[in-house]
LUMLUMVO-479570 format. One record per residue (C-alpha): x, y, z. Coordinates in steps of 0.5 Angstrom, whole numbers, plus 500, padded with zeros to 3 digits. Layout:
x=X&y=Y&z=Z
...
END
This chain:
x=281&y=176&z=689
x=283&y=170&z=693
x=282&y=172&z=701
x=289&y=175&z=704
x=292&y=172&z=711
x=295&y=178&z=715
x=301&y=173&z=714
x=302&y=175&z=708
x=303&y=181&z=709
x=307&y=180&z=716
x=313&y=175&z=714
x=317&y=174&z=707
x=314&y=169&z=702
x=316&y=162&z=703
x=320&y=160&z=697
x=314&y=153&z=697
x=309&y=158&z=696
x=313&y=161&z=690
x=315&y=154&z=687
x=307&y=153&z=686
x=307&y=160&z=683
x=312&y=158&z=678
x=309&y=151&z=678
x=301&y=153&z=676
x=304&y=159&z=671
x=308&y=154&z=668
x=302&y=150&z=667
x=299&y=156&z=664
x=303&y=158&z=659
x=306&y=151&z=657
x=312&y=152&z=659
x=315&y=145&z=659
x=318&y=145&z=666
x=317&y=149&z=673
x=325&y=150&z=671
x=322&y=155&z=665
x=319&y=160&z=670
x=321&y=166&z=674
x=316&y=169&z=677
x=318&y=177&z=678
x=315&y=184&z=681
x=312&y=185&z=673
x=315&y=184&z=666
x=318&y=191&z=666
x=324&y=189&z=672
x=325&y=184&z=668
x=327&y=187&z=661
x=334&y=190&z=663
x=337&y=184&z=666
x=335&y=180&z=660
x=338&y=185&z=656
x=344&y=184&z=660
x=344&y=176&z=658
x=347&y=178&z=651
x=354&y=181&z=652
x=354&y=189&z=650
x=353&y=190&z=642
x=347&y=191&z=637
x=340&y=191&z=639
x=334&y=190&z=634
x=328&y=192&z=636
x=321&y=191&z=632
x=318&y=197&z=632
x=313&y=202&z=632
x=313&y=198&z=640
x=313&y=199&z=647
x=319&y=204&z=648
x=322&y=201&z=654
x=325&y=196&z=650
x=330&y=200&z=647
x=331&y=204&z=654
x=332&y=198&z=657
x=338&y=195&z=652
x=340&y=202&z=651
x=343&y=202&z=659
x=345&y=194&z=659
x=350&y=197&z=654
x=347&y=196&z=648
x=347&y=200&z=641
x=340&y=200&z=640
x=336&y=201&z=633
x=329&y=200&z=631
x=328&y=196&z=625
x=321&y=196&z=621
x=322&y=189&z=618
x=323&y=182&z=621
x=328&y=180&z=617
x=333&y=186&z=620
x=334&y=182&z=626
x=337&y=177&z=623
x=345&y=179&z=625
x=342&y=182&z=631
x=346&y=180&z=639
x=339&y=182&z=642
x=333&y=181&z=638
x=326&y=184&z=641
x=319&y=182&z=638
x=313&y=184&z=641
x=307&y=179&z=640
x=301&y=181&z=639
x=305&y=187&z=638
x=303&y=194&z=642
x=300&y=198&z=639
x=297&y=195&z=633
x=296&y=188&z=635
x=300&y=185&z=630
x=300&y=177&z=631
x=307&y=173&z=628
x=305&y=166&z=626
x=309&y=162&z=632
x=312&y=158&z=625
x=315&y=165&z=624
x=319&y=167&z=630
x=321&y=159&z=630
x=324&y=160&z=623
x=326&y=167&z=626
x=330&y=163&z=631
x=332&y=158&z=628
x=336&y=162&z=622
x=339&y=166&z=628
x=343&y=160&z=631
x=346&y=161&z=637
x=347&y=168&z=636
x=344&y=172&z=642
x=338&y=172&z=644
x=331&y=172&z=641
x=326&y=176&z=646
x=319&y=175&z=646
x=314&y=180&z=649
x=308&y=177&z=650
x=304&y=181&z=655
x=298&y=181&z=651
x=298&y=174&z=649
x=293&y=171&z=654
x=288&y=176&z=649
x=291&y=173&z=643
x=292&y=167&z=639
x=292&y=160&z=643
x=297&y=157&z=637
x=302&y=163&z=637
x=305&y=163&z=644
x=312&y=160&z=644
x=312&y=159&z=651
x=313&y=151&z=650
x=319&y=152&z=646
x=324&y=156&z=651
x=327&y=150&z=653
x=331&y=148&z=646
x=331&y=155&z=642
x=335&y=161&z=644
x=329&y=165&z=648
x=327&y=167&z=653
x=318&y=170&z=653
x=315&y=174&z=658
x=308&y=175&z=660
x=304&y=180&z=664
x=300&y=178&z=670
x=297&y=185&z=671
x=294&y=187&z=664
x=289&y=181&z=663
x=287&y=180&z=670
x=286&y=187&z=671
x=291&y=187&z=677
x=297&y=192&z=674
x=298&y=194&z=681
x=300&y=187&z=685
x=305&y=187&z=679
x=308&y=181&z=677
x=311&y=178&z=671
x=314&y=171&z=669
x=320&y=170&z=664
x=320&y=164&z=660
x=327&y=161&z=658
x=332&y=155&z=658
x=333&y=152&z=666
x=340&y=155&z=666
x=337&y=161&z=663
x=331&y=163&z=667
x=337&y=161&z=673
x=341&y=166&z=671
x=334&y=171&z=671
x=333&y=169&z=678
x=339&y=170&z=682
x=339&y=177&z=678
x=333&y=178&z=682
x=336&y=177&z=688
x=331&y=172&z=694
x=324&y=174&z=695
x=323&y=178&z=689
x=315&y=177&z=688
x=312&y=179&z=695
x=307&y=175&z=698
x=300&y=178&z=696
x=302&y=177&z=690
x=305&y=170&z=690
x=297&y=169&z=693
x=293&y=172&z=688
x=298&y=169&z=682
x=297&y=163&z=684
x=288&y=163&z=685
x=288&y=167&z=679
x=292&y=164&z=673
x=289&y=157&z=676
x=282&y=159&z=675
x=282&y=158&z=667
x=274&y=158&z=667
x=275&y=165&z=669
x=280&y=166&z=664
x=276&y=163&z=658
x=269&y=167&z=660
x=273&y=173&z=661
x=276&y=171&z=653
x=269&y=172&z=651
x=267&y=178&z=655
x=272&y=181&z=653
x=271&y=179&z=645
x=264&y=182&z=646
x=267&y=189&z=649
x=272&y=190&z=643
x=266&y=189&z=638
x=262&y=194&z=641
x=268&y=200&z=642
x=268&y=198&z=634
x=261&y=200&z=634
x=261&y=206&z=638
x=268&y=207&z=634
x=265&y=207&z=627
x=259&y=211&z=630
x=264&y=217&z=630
x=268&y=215&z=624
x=274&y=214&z=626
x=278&y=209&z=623
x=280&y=202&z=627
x=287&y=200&z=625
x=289&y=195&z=629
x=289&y=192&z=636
x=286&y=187&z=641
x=281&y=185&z=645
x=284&y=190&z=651
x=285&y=195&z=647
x=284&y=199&z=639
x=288&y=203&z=636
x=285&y=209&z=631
x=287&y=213&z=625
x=284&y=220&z=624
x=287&y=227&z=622
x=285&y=230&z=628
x=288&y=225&z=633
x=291&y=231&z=636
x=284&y=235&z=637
x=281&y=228&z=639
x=285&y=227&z=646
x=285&y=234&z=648
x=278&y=234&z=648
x=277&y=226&z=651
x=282&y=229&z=656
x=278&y=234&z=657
x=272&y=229&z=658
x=276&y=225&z=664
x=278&y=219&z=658
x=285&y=219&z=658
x=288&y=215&z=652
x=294&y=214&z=649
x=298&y=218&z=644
x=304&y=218&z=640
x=308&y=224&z=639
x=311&y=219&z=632
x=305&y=217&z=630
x=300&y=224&z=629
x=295&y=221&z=627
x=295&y=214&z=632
x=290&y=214&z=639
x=291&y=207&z=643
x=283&y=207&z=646
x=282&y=202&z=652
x=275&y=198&z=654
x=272&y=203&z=658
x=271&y=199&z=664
x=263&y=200&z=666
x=256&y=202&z=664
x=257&y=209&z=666
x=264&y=210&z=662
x=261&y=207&z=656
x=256&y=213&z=657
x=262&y=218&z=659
x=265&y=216&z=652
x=259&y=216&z=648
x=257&y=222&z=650
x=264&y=225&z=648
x=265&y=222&z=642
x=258&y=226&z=641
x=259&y=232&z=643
END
């Protein structure tokens, strides 16, 4: 956290402080211009009005993924369904991918969203979710090819910095494209503590890759303490696992009851998303509930 001027919370953010934002952002996601970027209050704001970039009709998502995706088409004007295959987004209008994948992490080779696009044509548009990209593989990313393809990307500030509450987001797309996200966001969209904080923490890369590190070592250790319990790791990354057991239902209740909120899935009754507990005495509190 870089120190705050009371100027940043006194006056509107100066359009020259958002344009490095997007600027470093943009170096930090490669992107292939400044022109690619729209910086944003987090990705969230952003899904209807891309939703909205596709005239209404048909929207694939794939799934099981974050639920907002689909609510987000639906009120764009969408018929939305959620398809298990990647080739069933083919003749989509508007088609939604998360890579890596929430909840189970699953990574798509870049080759493969590219080839995805490239039978897709100009039809629609190909959105890419990358909010936990910044954990996954570096050669996945297609952040550096919106400029000539049909799509636009997100990606999460919050989650990899830990800052969930500074709440900001970028869109990746064709100039023309990201023009359009902008004006939809109206002026003076991210607010000037962010701009500030944005623009310290996506430059500091040494602390991004130390970071990458810590958090791969955090992630083997849930496994071990996982493992310790026997339950079953079935996906992921190093943010977070996902856990297979039969009594899922039993376990929740009893972390819950523990204090340790973790994710569950009405669908999936056997699937638990556990996070990395974020200090020493959290490691305890987990490892005394998976005890007891």
């Amino acid at each position: 956290m870089p120190p705050l001027s009371p100027d940043l919370f006194a006056r509107l953010p100066e359009p020259a402080a958002l344009d490095r934002l997007a600027a470093i952002a943009a170096e930090a996601y490669g992107a292939p211009s400044r022109d690619c970027l729209v910086p944003a209050p987090g990705t969230q704001i952003l899904l209807a009005p891309v939703a909205a970039l596709v005239r209404p009709g048909k929207a694939a998502v794939l799934g099981p993924t974050y639920g907002e995706f689909s609510r987000a088409a639906t009120l764009a004007g969408h018929h939305v369904a959620e398809v298990g295959d990647i080739s069933q987004l083919l003749d989509a209008d508007l088609a939604v991918v998360a890579n890596p994948n929430n909840p189970d992490g699953w990574v798509f080779k870049k080759h493969e969203l590219l080839d995805l696009a490239d039978t897709r044509g100009s039809r629609g548009l190909l959105v890419i979710d990358e909010a936990f990209m910044d954990v996954g593989p570096v050669d996945a990313s297609l952040g550096g090819d919106v400029a000539r393809r049909n799509i636009v990307v997100l990606r999460s500030f919050g989650k990899f910095f830990g800052l969930a509450g500074v709440r900001l987001g970028f869109a990746l797309a064709r100039p023309e494209v990201a023009a359009r996200l902008a004006a939809a966001l109206g002026p003076w969209a991210v607010s000037g503590p962010a701009v500030a904080i944005g623009q310290k923490a996506l430059a500091d890369i040494e602390w991004a890759n130390a970071m990458r590190k810590r958090l791969e070592g955090e992630a083997r250790r849930l496994d071990a303490v996982l493992a310790g319990a026997r339950i079953e790791v079935v996906g992921g990354t190093s943010l977070f696992r996902l856990v297979r057991t039969t009594e899922a239902e039993n376990l929740f209740e009893h972390l819950g009851r523990a204090g340790i909120l973790v994710r569950r899935f009405p669908e999936h009754a056997m699937w638990l998303r556990i996070g990395l507990p974020g200090n020493e005495a959290s490691w305890g509190r987990l490892c005394t509930a998976f005890s007891s």
